[in-house]
N, C-alpha and C positions, 0 to 999 in steps of 0.2 A: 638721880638715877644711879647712883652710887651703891648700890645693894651689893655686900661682897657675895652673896650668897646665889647672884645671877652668873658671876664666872667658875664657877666651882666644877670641876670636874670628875670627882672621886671624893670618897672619904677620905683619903690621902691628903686635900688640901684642909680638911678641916684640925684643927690645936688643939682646941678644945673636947676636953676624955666624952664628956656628956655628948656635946655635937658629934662627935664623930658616931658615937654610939647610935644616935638615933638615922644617921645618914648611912650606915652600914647594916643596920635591920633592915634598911629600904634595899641596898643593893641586894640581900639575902633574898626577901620576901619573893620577885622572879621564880627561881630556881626552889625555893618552898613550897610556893604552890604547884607547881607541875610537877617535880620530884616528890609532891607529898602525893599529887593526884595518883600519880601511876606505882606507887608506893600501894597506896589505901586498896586501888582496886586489884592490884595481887593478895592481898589479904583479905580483901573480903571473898573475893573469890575461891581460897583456898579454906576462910572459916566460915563464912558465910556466902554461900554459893548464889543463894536466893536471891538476898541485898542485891550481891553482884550483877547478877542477870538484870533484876528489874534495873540498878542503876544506868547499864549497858542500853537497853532497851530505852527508855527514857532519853537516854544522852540521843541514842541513834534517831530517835522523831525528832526533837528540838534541831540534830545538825541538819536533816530534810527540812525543816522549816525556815532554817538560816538557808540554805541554798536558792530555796523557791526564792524569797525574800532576796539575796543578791543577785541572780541570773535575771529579777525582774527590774533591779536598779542597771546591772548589766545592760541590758538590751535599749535599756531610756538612756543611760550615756552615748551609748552606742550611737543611737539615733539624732540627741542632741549634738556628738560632736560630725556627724555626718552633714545635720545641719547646719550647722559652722565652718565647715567645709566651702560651702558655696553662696556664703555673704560676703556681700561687697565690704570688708571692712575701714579699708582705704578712703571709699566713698562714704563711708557711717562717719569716721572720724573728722571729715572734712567738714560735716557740717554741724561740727564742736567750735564754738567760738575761741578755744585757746589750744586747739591743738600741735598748734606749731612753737609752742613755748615748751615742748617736751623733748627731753632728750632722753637717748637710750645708753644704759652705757653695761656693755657686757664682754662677761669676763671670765675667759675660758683656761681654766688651770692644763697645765700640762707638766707630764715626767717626761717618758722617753718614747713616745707615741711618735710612730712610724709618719713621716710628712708625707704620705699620700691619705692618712687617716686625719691630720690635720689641717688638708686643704681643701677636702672634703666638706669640711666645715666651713671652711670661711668662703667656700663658693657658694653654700648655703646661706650663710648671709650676707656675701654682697649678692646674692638674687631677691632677697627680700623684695614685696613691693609695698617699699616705705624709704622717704627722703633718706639716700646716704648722710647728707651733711645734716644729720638729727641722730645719728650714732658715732658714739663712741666705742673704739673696741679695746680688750685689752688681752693680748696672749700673756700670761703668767705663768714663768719659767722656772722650774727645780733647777737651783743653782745644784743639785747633787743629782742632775739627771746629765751632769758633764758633758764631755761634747760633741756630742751627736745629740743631744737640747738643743743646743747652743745654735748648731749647723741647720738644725730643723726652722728656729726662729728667726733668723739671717733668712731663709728661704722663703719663710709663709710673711716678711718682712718688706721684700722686694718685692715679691708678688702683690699684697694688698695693702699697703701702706697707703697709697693714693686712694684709695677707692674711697673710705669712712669719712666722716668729718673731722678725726681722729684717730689715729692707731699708734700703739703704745707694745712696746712689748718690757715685762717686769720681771725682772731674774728674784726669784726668793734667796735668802741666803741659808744657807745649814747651819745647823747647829747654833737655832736663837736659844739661849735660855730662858727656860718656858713654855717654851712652844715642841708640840707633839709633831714629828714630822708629816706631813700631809696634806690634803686640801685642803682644810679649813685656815691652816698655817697660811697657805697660799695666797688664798681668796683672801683673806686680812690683810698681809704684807700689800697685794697688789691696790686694793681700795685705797688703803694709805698713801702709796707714793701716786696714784693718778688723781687723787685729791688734790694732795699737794703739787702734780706739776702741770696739771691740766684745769681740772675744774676749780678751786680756789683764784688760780691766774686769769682765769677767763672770767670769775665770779658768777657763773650759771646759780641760780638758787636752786637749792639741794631738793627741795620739795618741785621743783620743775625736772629729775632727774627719776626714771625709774631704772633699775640695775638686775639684773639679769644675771644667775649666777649660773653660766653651762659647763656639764662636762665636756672632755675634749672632742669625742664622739658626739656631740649634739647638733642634728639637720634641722635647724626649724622648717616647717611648712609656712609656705611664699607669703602669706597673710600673718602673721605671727606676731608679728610686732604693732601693724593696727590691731588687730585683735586685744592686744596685752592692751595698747594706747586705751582703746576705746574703755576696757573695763577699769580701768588705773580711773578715769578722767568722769565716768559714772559711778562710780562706788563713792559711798554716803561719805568714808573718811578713809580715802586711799594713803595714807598716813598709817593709819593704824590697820594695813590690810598686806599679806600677800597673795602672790597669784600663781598659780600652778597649774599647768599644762599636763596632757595628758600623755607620759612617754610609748611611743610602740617602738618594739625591738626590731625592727627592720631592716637597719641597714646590711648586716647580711645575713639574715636571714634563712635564704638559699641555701648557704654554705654550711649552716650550724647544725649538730646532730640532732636527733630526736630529741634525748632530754633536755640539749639546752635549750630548746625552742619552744617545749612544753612551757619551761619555767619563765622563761621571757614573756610569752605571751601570757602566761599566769598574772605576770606583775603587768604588767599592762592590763587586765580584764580587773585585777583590784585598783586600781586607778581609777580607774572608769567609775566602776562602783560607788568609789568615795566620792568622787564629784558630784553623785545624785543626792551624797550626807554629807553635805557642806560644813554640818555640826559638827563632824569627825573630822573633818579634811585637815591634817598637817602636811607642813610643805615637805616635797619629795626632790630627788635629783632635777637640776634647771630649774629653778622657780626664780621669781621675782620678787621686788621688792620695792617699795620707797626709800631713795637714797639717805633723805632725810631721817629715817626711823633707824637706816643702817647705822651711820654715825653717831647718832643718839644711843643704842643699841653695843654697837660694835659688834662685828663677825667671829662669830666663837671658832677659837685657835689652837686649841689646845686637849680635843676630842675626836674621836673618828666618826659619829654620826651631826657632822654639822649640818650636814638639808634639812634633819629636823630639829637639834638645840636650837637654832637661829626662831626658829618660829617659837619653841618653850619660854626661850626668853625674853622673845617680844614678849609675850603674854603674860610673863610674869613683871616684867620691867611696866606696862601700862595695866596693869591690875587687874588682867581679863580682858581691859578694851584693844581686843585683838582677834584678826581673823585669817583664815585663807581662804580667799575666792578660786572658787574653779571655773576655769577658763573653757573648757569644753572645747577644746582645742591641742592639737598635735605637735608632737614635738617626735623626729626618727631618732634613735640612739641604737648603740650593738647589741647583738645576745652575745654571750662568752663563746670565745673558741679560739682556742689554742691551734699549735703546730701539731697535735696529735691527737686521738681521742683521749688517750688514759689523763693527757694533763687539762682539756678541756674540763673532766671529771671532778679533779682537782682544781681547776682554778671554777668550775661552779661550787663547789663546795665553801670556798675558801668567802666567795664573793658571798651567798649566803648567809654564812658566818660573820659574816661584816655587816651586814644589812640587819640581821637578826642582833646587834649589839648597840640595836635602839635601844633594847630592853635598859642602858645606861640613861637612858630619860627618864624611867620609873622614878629611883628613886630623887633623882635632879628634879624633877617636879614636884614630887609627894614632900620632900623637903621646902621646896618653895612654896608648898601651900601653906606647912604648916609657919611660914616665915610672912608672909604676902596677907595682912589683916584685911586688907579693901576689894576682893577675891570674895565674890558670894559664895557662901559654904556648900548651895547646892551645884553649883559649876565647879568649886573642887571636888566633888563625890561623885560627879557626871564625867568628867575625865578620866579621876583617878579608874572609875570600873569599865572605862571606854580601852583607857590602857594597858592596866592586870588582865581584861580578858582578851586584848587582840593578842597578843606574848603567851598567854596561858593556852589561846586555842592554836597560837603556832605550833607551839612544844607537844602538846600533848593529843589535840584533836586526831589527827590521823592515826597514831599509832591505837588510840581507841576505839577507832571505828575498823583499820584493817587487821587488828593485829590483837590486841588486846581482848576483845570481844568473845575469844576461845577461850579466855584463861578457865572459867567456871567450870568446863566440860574437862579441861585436860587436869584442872588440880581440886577439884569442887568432891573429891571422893564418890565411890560408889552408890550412896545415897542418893546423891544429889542427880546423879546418872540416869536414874530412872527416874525422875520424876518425868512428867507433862512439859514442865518449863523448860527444862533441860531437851527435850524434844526438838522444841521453839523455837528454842534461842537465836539458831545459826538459821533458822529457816525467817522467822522474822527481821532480824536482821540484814539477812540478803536480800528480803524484801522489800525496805527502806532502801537499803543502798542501791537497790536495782532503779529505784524511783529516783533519787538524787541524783542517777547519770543523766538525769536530762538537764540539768546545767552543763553537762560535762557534753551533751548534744548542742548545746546552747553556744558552748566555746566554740567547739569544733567547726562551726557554719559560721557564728562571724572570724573566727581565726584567717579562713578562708577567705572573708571578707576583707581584710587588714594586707593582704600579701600583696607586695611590690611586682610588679613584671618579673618572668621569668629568666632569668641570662638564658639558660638550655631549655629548649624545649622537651620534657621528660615527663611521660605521664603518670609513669611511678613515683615521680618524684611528691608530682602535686595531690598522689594520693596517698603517700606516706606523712602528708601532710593533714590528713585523716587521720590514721592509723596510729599518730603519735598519741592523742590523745589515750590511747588506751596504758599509758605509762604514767597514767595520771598518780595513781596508788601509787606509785614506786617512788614517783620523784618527791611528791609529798614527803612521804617517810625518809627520804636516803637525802634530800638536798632542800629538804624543809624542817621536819619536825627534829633530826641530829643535829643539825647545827644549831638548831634554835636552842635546845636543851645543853647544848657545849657553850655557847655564848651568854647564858643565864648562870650556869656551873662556874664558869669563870668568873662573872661579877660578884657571885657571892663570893669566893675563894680568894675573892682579890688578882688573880693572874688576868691582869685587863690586855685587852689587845689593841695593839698599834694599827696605824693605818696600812690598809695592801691594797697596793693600785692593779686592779685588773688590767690582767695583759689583755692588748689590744689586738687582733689579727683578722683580716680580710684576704682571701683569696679569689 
């Protein structure tokens, strides 16, 4: 399992002039393609007006066809995890003949997150309804979140200490060499020393262990952990599997402006999604794991998109025999908000930008495949275009459907001005687009479906909860497709980005 080329995190780490070369085309390729895209169609636009329109026009039916196509996976997760909702899973796993030989053991990274944000959580799971003395918990502490960390884990310490089969609180240290500051930093440090002072001592076998990697903000729903039990304990080779839950942004919900709530429930509505494409599914924030694959594996430390390297490198580490199951099942976590609006603005942007610097998978994969011989060629060519085109249509999709679409008419010269097409263009196009708002009808009804009880009773409120939607355009472009294209801009350039802990806030 020693492949050096599974801990790699940049061209940076590579020596070799050739290797690096071919690991730094990879990181460029990102930012190529979308920079070339939106490059091409101002030129063709401005010399060939024609091309441009018909390509616009073309582009605009296939993204109505991708819409149909996900609002209809939409609405079947929807459904599925509605009915997952109200199975007995407790009672499903009891009548598993080895279910009590499983232990849970999860592990909530923390910086300097408020202890009423933190105990929020672990009143969620010690509500779980599944055997306390069958988890283990682990709070995991930024020794550089000083003291008021410190003060927070002392408190969430004497509070649930008793409750778990285990509880453990893990202070990281700063400034390891080699290690990138952050959660993945975290989540490794802590695996290590509760290995070693907990499960090693107790001798639990690792494959009886499944691990739970939550952020600090994560509410599991009551059944959560049968749920995981059950599909860990049915799955063909839960070894070679992880398991991913469905996040919704709920817990305050209420509180968070328009845009953040649009884009929160956005990433909840593509979750959902992907659980209906199992073949796409990589793991996302809170996922699971076999403890066993973890340590065989080890938790990548030294990146800022570890929810999903963790799953790349399973995959590449067992040569393809690797999956993620979707659970069809919930998990509450925060939408962004700040102590104001202009920094809420900012800190979505920022979060964003962090999210959108998966794009550092690209070439960490494309490289593994070309390193990874027992990887059937047609599963690297099945990823690799699963990949370049989810990055390529962050970056670039929206601004060519809201924005871009005019260029023909404003730079296409007077020629072009009179023809018939040029008539069309913007008529046909809002045409298409008028019809692709019925996914955006789609959101809007189950969004309303997803909402927690009210704190205030406010009927504006719960109708502005409507009305968001209609900022759909904007947030795409201003808090999807820029950062997308600045997080891609950077990889090529090499200015990579460290990790930034979204600020936590509840009122």
């Amino acid at each position: 399992m020693e492949n050096s080329y599974l801990t790699l995190s940049s061209s940076r780490d590579l020596k070799d002039p050739k290797e690096k070369f071919i690991y730094k085309c990879f990181e460029v390729l990102p930012a190529f393609l979308s920079w070339g895209t939106l490059l091409l169609v101002f030129i063709l636009s401005w010399s060939a007006p024609v091309v441009a329109a018909v390509f616009i026009i073309i582009f605009s039916c296939l993204w109505l066809f991708r819409v149909l196509y996900l609002s209809f996976h939409q609405l079947a997760g929807f459904r599925m995890m509605k009915r997952n909702l109200s199975v007995d899973w407790l009672g499903k796993i009891k009548k598993l003949n080895n279910w009590q030989n499983i232990f849970h053991l999860v592990v909530l990274p923390m910086y300097r997150e408020d202890v009423g944000i933190v105990r929020s959580s672990f009143r969620s799971l010690a509500g779980l309804e599944y055997p306390k003395d069958k988890m283990i918990v682990v709070l995991a502490v930024e020794e550089r979140g000083g003291q008021e960390a410190r003060e927070t884990a002392k408190a969430i310490e004497k509070e649930f200490s008793g409750i778990f089969f285990r509880f453990s609180v893990v202070s990281h240290p700063k400034d390891i060499a080699g290690e990138m500051a952050g959660k993945g930093a975290n989540v490794s440090w802590a695996i290590k020393k509760v290995k070693e002072s907990i499960i090693d001592k107790l001798a639990i076998p690792y494959e009886n262990i499944v691990v739970s990697n939550f952020d600090i903000d994560t509410r599991p729903y009551p059944h959560y952990l049968a749920a995981l039990t059950w599909h860990y304990l049915t799955a063909e080779d839960p070894s070679r599997c992880s398991f991913q839950p469905i996040p919704i942004y709920n817990n305050n919900i209420w509180q968070a402006p328009a845009f953040s709530r649009v884009i929160a429930t956005s990433g909840t509505f593509w979750q959902m999604m992907q659980q209906e494409r199992p073949e796409q599914l990589v793991t996302y924030s809170s996922h699971s794991m076999s403890f066993k694959a973890l340590i065989e594996i080890g938790y990548p430390n030294n990146i800022v998109s570890d929810d999903s390297r963790i799953f790349w490198k399973s995959y590449l580490a067992y040569a393809g025999n690797y999956k993620a199951v979707p659970l069809y099942y919930p998990i509450s976590m925060d939408a962004v908000l700040a102590k104001n609006l202009f920094k809420t603005a900012v800190n979505q942007y920022k979060q964003q930008r962090r999210w959108a610097w998966g794009c550092e998978n690209i070439p960490y994969v494309l490289y593994g495949f070309l390193k990874n011989k027992k990887i059937p060629p047609e599963e690297k060519v099945r990823h690799s275009l699963i990949l370049l085109d989810g990055f390529w249509s962050w970056a670039v999709a929206a601004l060519l459907i809201f924005f871009l679409g005019w260029l023909p008419l404003m730079v296409g010269g007077e020629e072009f001005k009179v023809t018939l097409l040029s008539y069309n263009l913007p008529r046909t196009t809002s045409a298409i687009m008028t019809i692709a708002m019925s996914g955006m009808i789609v959101s809007a009804i189950l969004s309303m479906l997803l909402l927690p009880p009210q704190p205030k009773k406010s009927r504006w409120k719960k109708f502005s909860m409507i009305l968001q939607w209609l900022l759909l355009p904007v947030t795409l472009i201003v808090f999807g497709a820029l950062p997308a294209l600045e997080a891609q801009t950077r990889l090529a350039l090499g200015r990579y980005l460290g990790f930034w802990v979204t600020e936590k806030v509840r009122k």
